[in-house]
C-alpha positions as CSV (number, residue, x, y, z in Angstrom):
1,X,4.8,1.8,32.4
2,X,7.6,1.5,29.8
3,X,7.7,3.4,26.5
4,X,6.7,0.6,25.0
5,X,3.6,-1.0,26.5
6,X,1.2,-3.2,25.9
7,X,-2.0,-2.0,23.7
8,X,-4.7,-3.1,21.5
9,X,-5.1,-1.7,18.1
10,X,-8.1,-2.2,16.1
11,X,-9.0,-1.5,12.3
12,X,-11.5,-2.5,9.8
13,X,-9.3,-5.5,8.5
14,X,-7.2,-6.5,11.4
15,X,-6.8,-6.7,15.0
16,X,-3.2,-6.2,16.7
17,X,-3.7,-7.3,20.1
18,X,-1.0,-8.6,22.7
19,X,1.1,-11.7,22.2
20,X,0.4,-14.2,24.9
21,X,0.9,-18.0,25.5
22,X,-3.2,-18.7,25.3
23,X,-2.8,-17.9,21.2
24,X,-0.7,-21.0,20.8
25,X,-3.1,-23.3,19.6
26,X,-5.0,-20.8,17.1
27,X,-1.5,-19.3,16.0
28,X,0.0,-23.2,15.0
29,X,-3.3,-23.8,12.9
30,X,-2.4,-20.6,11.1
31,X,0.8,-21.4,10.2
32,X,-0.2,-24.9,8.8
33,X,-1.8,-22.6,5.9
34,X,0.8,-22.2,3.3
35,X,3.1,-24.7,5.8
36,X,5.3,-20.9,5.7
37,X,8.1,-22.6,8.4
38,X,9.7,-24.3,5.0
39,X,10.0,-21.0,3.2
40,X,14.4,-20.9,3.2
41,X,14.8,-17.4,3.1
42,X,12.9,-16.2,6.5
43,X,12.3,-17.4,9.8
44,X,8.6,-18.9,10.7
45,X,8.1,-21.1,13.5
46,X,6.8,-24.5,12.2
47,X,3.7,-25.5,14.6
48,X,5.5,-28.0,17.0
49,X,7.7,-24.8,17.4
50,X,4.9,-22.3,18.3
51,X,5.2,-22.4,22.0
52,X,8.8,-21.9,21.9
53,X,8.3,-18.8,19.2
54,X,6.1,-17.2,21.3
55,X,7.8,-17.8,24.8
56,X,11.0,-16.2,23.3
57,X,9.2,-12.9,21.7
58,X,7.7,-12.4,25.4
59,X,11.1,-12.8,27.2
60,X,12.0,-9.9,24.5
61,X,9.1,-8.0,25.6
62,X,10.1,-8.6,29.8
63,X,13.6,-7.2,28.1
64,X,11.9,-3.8,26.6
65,X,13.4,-4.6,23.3
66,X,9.9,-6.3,21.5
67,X,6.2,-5.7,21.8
68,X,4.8,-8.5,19.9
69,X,1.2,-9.0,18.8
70,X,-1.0,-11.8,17.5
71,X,-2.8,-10.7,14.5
72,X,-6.5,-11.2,14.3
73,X,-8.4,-11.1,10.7
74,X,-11.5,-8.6,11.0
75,X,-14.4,-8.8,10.7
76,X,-14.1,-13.0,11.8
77,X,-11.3,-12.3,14.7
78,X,-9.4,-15.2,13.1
79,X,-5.9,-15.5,14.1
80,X,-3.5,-15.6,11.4
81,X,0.0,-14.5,12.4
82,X,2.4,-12.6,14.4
83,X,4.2,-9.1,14.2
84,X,6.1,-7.1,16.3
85,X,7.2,-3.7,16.8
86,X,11.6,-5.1,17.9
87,X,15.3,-3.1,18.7
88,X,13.1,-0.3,20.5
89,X,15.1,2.3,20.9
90,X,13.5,4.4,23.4
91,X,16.3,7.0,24.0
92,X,16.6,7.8,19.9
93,X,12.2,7.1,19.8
94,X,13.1,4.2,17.3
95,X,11.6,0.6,16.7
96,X,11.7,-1.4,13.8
97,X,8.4,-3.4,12.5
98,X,9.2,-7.1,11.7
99,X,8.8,-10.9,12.6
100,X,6.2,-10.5,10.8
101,X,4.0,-13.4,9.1
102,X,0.5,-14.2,7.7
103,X,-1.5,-17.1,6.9
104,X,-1.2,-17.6,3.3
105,X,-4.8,-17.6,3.1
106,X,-5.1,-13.6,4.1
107,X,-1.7,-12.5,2.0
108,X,-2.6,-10.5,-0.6
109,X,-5.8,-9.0,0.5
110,X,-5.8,-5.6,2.9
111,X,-4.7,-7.1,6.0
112,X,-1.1,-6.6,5.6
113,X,-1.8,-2.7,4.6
114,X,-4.1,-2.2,7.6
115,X,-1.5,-3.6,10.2
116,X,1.2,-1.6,8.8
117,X,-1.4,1.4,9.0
118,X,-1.7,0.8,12.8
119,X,1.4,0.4,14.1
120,X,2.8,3.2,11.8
121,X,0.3,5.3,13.5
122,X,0.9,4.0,16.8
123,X,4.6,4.8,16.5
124,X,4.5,8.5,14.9
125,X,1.8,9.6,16.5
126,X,1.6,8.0,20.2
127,X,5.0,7.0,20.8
128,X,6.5,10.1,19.0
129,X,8.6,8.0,16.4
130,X,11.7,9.5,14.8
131,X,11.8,7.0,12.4
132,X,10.8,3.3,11.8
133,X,12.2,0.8,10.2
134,X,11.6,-2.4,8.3
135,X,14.0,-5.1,7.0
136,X,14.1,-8.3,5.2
137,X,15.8,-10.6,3.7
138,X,17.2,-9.1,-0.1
139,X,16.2,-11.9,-1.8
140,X,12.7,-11.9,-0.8
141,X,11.0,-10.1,-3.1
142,X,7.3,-10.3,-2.5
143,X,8.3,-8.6,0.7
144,X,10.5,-5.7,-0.5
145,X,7.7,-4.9,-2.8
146,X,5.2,-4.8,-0.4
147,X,7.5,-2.8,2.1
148,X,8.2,-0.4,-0.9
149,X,4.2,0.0,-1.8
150,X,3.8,1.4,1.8
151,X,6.0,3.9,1.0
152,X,9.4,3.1,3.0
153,X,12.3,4.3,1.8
154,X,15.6,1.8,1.0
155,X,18.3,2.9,3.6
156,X,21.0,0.1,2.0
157,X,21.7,-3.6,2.1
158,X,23.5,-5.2,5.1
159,X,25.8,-7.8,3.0
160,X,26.4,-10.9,5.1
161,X,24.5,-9.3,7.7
162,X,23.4,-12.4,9.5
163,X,23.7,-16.4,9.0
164,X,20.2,-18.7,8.6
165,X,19.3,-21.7,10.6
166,X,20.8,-23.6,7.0
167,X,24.1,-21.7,7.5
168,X,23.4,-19.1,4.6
169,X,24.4,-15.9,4.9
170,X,21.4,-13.0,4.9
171,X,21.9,-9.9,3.1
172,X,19.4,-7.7,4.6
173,X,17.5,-4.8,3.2
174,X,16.6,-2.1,5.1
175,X,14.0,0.4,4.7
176,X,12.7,3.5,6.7
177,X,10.1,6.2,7.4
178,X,10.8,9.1,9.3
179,X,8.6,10.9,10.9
180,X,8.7,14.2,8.3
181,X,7.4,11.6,5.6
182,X,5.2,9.4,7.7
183,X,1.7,12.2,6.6
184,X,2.5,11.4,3.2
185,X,2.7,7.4,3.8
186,X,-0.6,7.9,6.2
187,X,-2.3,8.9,3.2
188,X,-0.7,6.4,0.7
189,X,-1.2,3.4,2.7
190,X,-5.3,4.7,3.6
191,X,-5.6,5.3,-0.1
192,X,-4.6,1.7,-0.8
193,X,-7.4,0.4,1.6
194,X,-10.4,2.3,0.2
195,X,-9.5,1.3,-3.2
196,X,-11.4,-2.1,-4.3
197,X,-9.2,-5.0,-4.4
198,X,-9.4,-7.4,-7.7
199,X,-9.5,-11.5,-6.3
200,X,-6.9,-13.5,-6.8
201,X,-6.7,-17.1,-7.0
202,X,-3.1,-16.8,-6.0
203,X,-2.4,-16.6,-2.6
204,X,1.4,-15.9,-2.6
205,X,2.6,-19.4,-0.7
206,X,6.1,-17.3,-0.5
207,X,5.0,-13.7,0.8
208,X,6.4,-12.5,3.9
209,X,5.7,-8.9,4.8
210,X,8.8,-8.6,6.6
């Protein structure tokens, strides 16, 4: 089995389980939720383009380069997006965590915290992580901050690092955590989840985790 293989990882608030062609249907409804595809300054696939998403991030996978989940809202097992651990590196026991997207329904509540929780945890402690990394568009703000609340670390900006479908150019910000800092994020990020969370009426139409 590769180094990066297929697995199922469970928490109180979310459930990371493999990608597959049979969460089409559930995964398009979820992405009609905040109708994320028109957001300019990421990448979401628009529900006629769901199929197509998800054939390409398992043709990564075949690749070794992406393991990509669905994302399931606990305790209803509601699908409601997509992330992926992508650019494994398994000779330098790198990956970065990205493609990332949620409902808008379930932004802003623990869900994004306790899927970053689990595939940090996955990477440091069963894949023997050096280092993972995030990035994201520098404009988008909603996601730097939540990147930064986790506890990542800003590596630099990649000026005119790539060019968007509407033929903008992408600076990209990119964090990190290594694996000397990743006890102290453990503990930051499980902190965040027992604390009680105050409602919101404001569910964020523009957050993208990363």
């Amino acid at each position: 089995m590769s180094w990066l293989g297929p697995v199922t990882l469970r928490g109180a608030h979310a459930t990371l389980e493999p990608l597959s062609l049979s969460h089409e249907a559930e995964l398009a409804e979820a992405v009609r939720d905040g109708e994320l595809w028109e957001l300019w300054f990421t990448q979401v696939p628009s529900p006629q383009g769901m199929r197509a998403e998800i054939e390409r991030r398992l043709d990564l996978q075949a690749k070794g380069s992406m393991l990509p989940f669905a994302v399931r809202h606990e305790p209803g097992g509601r699908l409601v997006g997509m992330t992926t651990y992508m650019n494994a590196d398994s000779a330098n026991r790198r990956v970065e965590i990205g493609s990332t997207w949620y409902a808008a329904g379930v932004q802003r509540t623990a869900l994004n915290s306790q899927c970053k929780l689990l595939l940090l945890r996955h990477a440091f402690e069963q894949l023997q992580c050096i280092a993972v990394e995030f990035r994201t568009h520098f404009m988008n703000r909603r996601s730097r901050q939540a990147i930064e609340r986790l506890g990542a670390r800003l590596d630099g900006v990649l000026r005119s690092h790539a060019r968007l479908p509407d033929g903008s150019l992408r600076d990209t910000a990119v964090y990190s955590v290594t694996a000397a800092e990743w006890p102290a994020v453990r503990n930051n990020i499980e902190w965040q989840l027992r604390r009680p969370r105050r409602p919101s009426g404001d569910t964020a139409r523009g957050e993208s985790p990363c």
